[in-house]
Structure formats: C-alpha cells, structure tokens
PQR file of N, CA, C, O and H, with PARSE charges and radii, in Angstrom:
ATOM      1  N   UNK A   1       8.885 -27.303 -26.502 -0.4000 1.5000
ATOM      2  CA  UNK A   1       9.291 -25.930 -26.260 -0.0000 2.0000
ATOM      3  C   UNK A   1       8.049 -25.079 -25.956  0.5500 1.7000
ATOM      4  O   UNK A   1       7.065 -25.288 -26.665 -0.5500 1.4000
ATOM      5  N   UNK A   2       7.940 -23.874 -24.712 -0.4000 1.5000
ATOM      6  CA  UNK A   2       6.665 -23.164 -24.575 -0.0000 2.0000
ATOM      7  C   UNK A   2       6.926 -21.868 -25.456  0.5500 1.7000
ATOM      8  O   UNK A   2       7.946 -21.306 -25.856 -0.5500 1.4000
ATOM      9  H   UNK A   2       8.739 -23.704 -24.136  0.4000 1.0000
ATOM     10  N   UNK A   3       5.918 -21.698 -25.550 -0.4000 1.5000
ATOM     11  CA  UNK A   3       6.279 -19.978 -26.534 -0.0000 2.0000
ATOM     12  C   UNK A   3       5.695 -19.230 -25.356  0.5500 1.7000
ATOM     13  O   UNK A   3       4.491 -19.254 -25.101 -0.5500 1.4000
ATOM     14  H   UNK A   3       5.090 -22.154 -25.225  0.4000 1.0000
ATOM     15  N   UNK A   4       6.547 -18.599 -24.683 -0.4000 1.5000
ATOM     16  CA  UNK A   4       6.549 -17.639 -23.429 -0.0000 2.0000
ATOM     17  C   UNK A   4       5.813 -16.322 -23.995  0.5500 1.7000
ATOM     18  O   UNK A   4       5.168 -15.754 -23.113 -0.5500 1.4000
ATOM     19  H   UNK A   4       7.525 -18.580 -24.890  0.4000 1.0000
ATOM     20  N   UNK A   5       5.773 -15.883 -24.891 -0.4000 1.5000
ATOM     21  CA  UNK A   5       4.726 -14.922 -25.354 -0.0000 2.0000
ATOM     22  C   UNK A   5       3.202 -15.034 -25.162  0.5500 1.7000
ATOM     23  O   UNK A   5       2.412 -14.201 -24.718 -0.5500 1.4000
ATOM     24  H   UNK A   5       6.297 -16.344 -25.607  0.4000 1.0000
ATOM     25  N   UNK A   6       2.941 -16.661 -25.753 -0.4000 1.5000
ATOM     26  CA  UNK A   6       2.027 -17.052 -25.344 -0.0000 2.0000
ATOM     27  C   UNK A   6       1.322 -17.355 -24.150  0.5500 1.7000
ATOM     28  O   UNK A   6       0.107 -17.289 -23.963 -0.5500 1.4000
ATOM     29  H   UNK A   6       3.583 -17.337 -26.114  0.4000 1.0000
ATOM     30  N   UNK A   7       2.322 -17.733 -23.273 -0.4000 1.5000
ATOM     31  CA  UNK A   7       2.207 -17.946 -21.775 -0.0000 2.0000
ATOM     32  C   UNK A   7       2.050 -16.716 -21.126  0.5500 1.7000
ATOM     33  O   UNK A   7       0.956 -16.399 -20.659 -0.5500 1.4000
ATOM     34  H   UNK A   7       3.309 -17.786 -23.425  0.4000 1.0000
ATOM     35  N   UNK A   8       2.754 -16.196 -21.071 -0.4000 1.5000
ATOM     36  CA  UNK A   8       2.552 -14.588 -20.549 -0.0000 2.0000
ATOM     37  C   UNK A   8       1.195 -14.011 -20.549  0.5500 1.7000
ATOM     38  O   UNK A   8       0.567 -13.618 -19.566 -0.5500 1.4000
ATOM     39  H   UNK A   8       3.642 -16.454 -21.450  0.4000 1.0000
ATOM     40  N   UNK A   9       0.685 -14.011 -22.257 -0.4000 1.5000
ATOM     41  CA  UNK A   9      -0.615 -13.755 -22.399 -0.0000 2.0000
ATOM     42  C   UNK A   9      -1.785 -14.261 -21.772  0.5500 1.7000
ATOM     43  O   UNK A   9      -2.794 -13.587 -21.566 -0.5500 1.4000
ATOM     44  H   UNK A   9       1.195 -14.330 -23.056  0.4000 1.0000
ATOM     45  N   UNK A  10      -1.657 -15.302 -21.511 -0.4000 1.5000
ATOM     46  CA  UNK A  10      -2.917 -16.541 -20.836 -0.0000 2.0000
ATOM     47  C   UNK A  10      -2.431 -16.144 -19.518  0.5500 1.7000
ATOM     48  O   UNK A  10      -3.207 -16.494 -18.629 -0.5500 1.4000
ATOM     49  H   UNK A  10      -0.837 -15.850 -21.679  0.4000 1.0000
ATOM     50  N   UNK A  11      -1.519 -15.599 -19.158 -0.4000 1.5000
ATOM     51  CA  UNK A  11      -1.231 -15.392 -17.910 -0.0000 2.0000
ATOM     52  C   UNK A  11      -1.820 -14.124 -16.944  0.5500 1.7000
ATOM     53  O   UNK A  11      -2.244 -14.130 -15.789 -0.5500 1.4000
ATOM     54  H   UNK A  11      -0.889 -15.314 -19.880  0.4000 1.0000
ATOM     55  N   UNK A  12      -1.639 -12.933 -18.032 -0.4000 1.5000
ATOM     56  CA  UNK A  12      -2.091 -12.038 -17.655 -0.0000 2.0000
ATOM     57  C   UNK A  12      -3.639 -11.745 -17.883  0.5500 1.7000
ATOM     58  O   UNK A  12      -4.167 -10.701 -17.501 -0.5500 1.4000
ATOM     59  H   UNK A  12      -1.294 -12.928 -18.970  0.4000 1.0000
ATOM     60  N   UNK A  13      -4.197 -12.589 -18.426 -0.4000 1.5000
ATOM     61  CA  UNK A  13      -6.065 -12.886 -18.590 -0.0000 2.0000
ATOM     62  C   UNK A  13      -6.608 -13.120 -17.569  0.5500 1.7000
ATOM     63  O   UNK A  13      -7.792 -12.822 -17.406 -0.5500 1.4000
ATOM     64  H   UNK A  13      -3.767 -13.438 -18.735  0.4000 1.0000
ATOM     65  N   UNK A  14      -5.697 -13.855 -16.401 -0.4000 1.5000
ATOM     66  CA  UNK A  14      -5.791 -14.664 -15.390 -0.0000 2.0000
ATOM     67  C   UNK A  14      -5.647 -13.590 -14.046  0.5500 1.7000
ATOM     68  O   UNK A  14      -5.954 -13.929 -12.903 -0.5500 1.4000
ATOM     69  H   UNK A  14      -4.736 -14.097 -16.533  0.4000 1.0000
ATOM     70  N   UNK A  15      -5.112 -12.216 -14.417 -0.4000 1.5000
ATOM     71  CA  UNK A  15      -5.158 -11.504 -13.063 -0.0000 2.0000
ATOM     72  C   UNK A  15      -5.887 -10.184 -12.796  0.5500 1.7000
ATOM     73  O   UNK A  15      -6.282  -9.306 -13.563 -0.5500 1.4000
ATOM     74  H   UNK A  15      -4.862 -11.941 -15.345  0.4000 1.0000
ATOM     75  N   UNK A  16      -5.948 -10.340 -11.295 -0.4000 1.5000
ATOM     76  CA  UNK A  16      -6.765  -9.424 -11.298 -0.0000 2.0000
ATOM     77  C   UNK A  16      -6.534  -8.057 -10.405  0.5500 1.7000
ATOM     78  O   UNK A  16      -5.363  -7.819 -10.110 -0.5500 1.4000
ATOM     79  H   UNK A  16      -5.627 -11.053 -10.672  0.4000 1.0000
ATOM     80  N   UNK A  17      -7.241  -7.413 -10.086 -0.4000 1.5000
ATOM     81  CA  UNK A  17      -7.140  -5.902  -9.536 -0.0000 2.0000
ATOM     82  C   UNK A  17      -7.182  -5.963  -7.827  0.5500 1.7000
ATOM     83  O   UNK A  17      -8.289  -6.226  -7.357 -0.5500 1.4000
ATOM     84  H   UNK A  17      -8.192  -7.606 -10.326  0.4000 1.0000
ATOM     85  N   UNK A  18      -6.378  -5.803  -7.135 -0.4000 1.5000
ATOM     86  CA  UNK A  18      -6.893  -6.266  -6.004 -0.0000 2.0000
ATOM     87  C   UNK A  18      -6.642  -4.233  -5.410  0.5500 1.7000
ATOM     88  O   UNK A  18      -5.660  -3.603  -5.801 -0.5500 1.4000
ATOM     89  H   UNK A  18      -5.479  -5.589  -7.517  0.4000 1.0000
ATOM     90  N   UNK A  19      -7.625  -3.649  -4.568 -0.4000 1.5000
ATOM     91  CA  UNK A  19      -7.444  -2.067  -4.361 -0.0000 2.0000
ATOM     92  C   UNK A  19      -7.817  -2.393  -2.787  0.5500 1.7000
ATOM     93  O   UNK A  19      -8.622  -3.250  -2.423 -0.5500 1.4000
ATOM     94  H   UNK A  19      -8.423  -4.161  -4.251  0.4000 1.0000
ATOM     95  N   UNK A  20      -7.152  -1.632  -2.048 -0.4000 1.5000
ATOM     96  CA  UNK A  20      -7.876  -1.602  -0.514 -0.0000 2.0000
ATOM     97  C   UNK A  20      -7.471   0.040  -0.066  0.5500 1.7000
ATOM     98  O   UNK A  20      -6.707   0.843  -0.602 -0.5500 1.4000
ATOM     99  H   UNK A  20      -6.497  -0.936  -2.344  0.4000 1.0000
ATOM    100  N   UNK A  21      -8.240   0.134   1.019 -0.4000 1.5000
ATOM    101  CA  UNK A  21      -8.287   1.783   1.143 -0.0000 2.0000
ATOM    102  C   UNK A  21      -6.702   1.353   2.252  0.5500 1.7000
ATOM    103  O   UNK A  21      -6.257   0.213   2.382 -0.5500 1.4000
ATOM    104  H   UNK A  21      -8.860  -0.518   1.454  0.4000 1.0000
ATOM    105  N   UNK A  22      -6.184   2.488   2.841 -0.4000 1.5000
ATOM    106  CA  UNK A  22      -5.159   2.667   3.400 -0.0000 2.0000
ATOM    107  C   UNK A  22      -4.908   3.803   4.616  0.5500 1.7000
ATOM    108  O   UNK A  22      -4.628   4.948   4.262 -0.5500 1.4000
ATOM    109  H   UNK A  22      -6.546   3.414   2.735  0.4000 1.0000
ATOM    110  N   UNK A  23      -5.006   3.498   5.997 -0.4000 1.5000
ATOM    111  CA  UNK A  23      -4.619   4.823   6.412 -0.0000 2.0000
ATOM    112  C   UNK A  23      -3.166   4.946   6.760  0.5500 1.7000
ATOM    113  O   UNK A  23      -2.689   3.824   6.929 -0.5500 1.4000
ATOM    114  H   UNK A  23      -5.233   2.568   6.285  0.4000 1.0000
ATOM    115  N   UNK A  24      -2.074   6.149   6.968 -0.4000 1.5000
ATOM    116  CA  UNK A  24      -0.637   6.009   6.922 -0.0000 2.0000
ATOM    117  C   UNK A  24      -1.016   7.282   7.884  0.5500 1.7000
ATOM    118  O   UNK A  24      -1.758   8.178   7.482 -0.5500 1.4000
ATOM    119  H   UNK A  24      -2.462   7.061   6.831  0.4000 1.0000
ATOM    120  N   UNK A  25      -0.411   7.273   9.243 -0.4000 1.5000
ATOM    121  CA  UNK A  25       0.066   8.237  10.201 -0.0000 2.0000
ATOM    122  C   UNK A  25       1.382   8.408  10.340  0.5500 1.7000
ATOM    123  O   UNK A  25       2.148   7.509   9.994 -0.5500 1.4000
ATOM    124  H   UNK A  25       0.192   6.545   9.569  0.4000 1.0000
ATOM    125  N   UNK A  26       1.939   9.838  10.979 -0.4000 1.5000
ATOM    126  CA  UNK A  26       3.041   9.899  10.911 -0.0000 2.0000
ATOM    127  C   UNK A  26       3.460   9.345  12.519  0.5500 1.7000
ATOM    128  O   UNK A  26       2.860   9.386  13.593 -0.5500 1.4000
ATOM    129  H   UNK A  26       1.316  10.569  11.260  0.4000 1.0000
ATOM    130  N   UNK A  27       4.849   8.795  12.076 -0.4000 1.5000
ATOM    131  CA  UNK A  27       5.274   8.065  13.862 -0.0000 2.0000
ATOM    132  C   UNK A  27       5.577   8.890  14.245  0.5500 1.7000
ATOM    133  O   UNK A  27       5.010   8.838  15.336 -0.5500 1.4000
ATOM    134  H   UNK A  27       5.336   8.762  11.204  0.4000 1.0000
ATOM    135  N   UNK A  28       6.195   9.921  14.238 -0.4000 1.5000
ATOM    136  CA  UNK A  28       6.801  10.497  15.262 -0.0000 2.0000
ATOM    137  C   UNK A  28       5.709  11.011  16.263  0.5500 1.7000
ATOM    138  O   UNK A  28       5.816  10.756  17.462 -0.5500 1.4000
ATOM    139  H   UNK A  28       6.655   9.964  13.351  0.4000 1.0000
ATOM    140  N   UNK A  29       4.554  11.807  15.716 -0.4000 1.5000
ATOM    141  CA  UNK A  29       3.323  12.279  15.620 -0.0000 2.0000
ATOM    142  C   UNK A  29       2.535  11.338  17.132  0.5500 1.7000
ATOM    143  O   UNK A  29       2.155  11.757  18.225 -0.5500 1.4000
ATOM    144  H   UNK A  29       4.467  12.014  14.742  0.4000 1.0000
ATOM    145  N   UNK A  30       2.546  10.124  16.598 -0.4000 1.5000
ATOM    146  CA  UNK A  30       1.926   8.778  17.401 -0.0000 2.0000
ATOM    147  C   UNK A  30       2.833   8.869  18.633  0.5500 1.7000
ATOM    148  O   UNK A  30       2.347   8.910  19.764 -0.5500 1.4000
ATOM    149  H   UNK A  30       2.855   9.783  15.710  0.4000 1.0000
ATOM    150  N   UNK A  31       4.030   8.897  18.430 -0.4000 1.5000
ATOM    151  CA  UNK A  31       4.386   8.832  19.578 -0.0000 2.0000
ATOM    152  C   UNK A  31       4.139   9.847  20.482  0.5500 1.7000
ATOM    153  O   UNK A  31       3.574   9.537  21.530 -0.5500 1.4000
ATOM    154  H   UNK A  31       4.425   8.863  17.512  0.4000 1.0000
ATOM    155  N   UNK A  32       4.465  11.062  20.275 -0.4000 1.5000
ATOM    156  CA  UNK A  32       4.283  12.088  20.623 -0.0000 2.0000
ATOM    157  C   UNK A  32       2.778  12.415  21.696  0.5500 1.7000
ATOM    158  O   UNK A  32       2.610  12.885  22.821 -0.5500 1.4000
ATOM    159  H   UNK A  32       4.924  11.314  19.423  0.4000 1.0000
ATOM    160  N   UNK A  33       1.944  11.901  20.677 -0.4000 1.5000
ATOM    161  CA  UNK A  33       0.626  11.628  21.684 -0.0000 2.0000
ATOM    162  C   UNK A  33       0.404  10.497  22.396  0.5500 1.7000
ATOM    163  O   UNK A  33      -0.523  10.526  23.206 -0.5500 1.4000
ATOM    164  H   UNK A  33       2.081  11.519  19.763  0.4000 1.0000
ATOM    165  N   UNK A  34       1.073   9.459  22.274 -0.4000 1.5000
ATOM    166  CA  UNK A  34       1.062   8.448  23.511 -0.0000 2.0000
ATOM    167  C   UNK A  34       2.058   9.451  24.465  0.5500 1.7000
ATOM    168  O   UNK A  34       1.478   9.424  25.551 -0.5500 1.4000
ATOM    169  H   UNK A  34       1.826   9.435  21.617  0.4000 1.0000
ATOM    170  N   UNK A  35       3.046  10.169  24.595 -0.4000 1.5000
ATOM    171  CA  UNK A  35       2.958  10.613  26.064 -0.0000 2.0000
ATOM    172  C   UNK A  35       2.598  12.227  26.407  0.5500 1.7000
ATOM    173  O   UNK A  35       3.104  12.953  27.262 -0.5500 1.4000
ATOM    174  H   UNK A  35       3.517  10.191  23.713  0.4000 1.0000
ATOM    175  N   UNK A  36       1.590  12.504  25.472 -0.4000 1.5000
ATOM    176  CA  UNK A  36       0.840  12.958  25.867 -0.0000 2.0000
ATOM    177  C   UNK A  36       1.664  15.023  25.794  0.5500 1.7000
ATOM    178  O   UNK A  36       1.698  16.054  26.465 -0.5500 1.4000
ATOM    179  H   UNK A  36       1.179  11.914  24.778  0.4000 1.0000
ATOM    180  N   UNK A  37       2.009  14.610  24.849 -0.4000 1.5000
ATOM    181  CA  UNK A  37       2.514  15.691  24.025 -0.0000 2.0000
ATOM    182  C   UNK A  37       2.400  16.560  22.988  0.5500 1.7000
ATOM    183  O   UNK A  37       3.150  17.479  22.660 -0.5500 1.4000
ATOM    184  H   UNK A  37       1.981  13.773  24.303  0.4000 1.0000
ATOM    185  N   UNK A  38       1.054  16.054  22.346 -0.4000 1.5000
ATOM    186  CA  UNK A  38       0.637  16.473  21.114 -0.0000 2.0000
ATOM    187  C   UNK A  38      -0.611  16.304  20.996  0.5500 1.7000
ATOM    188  O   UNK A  38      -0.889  15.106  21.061 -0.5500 1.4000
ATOM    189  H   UNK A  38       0.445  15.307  22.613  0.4000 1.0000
ATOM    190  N   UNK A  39      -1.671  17.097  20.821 -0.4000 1.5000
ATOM    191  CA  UNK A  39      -2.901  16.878  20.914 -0.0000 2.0000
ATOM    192  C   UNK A  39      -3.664  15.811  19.590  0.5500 1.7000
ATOM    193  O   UNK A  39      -3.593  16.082  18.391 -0.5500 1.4000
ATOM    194  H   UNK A  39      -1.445  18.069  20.767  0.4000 1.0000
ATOM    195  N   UNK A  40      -4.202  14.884  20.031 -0.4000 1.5000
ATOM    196  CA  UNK A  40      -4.426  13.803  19.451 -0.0000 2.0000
ATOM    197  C   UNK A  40      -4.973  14.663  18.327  0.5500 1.7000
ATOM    198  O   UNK A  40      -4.374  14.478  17.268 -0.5500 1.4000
ATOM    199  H   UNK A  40      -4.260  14.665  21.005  0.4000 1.0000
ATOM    200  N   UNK A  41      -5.825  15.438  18.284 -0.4000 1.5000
ATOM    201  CA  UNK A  41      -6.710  16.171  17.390 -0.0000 2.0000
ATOM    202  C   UNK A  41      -5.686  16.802  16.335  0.5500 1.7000
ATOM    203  O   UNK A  41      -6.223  17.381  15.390 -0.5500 1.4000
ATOM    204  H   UNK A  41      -6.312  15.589  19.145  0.4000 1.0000
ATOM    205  N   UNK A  42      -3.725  16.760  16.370 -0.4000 1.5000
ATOM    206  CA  UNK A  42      -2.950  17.448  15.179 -0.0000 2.0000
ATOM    207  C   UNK A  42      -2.668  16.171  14.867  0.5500 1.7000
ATOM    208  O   UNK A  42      -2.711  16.174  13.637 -0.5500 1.4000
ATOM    209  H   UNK A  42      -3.289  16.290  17.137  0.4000 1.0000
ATOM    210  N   UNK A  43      -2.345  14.829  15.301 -0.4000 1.5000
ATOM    211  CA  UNK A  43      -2.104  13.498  14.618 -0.0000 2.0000
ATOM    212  C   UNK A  43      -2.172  14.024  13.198  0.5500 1.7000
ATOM    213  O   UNK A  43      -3.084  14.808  12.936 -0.5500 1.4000
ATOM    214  H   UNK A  43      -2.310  14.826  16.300  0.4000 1.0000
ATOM    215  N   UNK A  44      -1.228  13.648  12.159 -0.4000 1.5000
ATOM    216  CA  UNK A  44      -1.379  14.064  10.813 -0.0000 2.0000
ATOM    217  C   UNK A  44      -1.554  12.482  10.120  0.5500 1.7000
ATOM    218  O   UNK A  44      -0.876  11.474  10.320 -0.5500 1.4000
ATOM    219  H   UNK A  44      -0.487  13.011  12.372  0.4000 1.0000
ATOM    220  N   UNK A  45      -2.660  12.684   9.291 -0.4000 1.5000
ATOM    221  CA  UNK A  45      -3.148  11.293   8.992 -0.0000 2.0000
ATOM    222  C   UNK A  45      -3.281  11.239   7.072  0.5500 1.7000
ATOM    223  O   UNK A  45      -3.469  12.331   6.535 -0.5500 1.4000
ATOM    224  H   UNK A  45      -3.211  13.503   9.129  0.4000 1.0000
ATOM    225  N   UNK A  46      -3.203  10.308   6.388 -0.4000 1.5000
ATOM    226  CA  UNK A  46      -3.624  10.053   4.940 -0.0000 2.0000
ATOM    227  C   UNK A  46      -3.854   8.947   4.927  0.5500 1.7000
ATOM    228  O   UNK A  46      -3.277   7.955   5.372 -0.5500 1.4000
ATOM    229  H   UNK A  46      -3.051   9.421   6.824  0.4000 1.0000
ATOM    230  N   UNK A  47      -5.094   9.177   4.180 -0.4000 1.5000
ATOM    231  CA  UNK A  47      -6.128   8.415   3.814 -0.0000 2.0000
ATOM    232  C   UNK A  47      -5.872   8.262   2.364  0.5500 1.7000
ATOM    233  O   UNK A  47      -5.732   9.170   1.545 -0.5500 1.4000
ATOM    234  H   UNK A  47      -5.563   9.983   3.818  0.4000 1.0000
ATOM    235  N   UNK A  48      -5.820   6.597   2.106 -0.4000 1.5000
ATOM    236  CA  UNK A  48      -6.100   6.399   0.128 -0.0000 2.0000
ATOM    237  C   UNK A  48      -6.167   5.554  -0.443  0.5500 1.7000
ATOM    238  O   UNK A  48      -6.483   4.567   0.222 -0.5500 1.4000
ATOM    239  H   UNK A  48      -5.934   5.860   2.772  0.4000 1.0000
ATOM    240  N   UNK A  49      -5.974   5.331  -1.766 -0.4000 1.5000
ATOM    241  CA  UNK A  49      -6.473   3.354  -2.587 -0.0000 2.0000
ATOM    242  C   UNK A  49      -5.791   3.106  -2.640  0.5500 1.7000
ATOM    243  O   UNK A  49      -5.185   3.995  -3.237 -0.5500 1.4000
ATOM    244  H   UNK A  49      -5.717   6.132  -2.306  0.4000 1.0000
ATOM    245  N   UNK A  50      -4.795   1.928  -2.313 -0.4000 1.5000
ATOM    246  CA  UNK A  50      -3.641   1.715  -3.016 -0.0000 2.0000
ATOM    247  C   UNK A  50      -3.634   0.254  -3.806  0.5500 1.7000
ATOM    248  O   UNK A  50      -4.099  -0.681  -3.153 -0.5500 1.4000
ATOM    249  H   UNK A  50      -5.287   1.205  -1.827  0.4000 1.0000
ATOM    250  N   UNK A  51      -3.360   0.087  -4.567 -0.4000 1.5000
ATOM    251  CA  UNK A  51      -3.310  -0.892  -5.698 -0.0000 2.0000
ATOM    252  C   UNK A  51      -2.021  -1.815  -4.985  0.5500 1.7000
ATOM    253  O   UNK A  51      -0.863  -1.480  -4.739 -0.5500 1.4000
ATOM    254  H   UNK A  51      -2.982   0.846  -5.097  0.4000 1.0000
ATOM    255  N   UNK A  52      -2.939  -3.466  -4.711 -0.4000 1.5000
ATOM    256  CA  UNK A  52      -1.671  -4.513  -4.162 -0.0000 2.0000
ATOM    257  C   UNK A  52      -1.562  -4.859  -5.158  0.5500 1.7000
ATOM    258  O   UNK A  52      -2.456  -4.668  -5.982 -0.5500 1.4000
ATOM    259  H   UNK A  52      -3.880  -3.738  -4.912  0.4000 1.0000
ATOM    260  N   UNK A  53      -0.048  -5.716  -5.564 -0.4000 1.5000
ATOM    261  CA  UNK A  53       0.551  -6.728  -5.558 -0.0000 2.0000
ATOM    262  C   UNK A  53       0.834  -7.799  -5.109  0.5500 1.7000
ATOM    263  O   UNK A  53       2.028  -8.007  -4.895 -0.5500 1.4000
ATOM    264  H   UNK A  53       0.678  -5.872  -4.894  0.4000 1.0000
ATOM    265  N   UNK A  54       0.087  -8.605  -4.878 -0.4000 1.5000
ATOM    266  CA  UNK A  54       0.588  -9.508  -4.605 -0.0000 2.0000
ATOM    267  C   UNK A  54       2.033 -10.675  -4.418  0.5500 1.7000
ATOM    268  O   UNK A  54       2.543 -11.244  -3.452 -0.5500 1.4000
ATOM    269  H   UNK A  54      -0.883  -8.436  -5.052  0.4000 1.0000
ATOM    270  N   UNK A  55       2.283 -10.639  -5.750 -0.4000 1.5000
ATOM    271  CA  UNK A  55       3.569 -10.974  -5.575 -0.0000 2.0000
ATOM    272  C   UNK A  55       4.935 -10.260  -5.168  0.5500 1.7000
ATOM    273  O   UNK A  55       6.048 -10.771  -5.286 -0.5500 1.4000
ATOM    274  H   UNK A  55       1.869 -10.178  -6.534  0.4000 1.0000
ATOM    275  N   UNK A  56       4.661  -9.007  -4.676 -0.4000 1.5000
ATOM    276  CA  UNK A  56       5.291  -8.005  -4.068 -0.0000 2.0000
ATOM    277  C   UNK A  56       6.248  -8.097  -2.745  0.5500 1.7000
ATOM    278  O   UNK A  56       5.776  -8.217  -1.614 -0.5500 1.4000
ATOM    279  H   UNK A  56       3.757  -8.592  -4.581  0.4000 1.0000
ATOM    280  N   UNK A  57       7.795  -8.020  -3.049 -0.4000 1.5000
ATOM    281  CA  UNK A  57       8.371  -8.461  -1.806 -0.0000 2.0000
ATOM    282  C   UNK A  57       8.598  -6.942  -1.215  0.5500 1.7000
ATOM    283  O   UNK A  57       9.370  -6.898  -0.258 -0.5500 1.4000
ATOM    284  H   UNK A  57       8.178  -7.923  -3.967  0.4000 1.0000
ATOM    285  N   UNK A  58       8.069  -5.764  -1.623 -0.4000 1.5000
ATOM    286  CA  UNK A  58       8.512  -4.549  -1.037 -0.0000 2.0000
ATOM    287  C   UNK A  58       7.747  -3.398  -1.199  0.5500 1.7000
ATOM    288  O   UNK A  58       7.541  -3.287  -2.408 -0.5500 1.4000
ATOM    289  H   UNK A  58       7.441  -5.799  -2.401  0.4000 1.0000
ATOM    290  N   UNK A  59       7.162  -2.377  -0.515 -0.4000 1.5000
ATOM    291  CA  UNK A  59       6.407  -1.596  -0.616 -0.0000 2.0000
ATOM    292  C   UNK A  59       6.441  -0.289  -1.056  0.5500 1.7000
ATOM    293  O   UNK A  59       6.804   0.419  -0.117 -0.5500 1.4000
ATOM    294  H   UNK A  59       7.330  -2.468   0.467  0.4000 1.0000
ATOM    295  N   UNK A  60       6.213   0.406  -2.130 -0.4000 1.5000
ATOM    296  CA  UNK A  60       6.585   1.548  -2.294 -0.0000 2.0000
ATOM    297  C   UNK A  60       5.390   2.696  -2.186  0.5500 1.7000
ATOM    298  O   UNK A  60       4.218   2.624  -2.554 -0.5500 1.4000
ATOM    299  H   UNK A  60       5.918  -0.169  -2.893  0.4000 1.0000
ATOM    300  N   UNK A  61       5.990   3.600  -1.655 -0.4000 1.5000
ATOM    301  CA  UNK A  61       4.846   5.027  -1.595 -0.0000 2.0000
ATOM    302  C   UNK A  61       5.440   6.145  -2.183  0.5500 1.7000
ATOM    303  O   UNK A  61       6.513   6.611  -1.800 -0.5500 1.4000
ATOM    304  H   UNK A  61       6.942   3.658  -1.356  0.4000 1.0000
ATOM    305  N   UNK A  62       4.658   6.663  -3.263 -0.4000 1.5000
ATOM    306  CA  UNK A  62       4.848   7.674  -3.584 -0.0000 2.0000
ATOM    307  C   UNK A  62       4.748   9.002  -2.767  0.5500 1.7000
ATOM    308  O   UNK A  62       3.878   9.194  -1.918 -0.5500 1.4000
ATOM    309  H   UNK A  62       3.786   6.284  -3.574  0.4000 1.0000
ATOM    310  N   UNK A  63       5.691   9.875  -3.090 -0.4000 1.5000
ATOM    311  CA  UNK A  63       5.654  11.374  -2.261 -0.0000 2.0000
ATOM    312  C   UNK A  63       4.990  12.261  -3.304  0.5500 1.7000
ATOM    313  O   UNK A  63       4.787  13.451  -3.063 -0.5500 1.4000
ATOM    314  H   UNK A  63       6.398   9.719  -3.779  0.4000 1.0000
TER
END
C-alpha cells in the first residue's frame, strides 16, 4: 500500500518554478493596423511574468 501523503510530499520537493515574461496585444487592435487603420503607435500592448504550469491543459488570465 503507498501512503499518498507521503508521495505527494516527495513529490512536491521535486518541483519547480518555471516564470517567463509575456507580451498579450489586443486583436482587434492588430488587425486594424494590418490594414492600415490604426496607427501602429495606439496598438495597446501588456507586458508581464506569468507563472507556467506545466501540466496545464488551459490558460487562464486574470482581469
């Protein structure tokens, strides 16, 4: 029998922090200046760290 408490623990010793920077533009925005509708210079852009998951089947962003 495993004692899953235990496992868990040795498990989580084992991981680590993975951070990468992020830029997120708005589409409509992008499009808008591919035809040449919106001056590239209002593109609205964010910049930031976001903490992966790895085992992550889905992405969430906070507002």
């Amino acid at each position: 029998m495993i004692n899953l408490d235990r496992a868990l623990t040795q498990a989580s010793k084992n991981i680590g922090v993975v951070r990468v920077k992020v830029k997120l533009t708005n589409g409509i925005d992008e499009e808008l200046v591919k035809r040449g509708l919106l001056n590239p210079n209002l593109l609205r852009v964010y910049e930031a760290e976001a903490l992966l998951d790895t085992g992550a089947v889905r992405t969430a962003i906070p507002v």
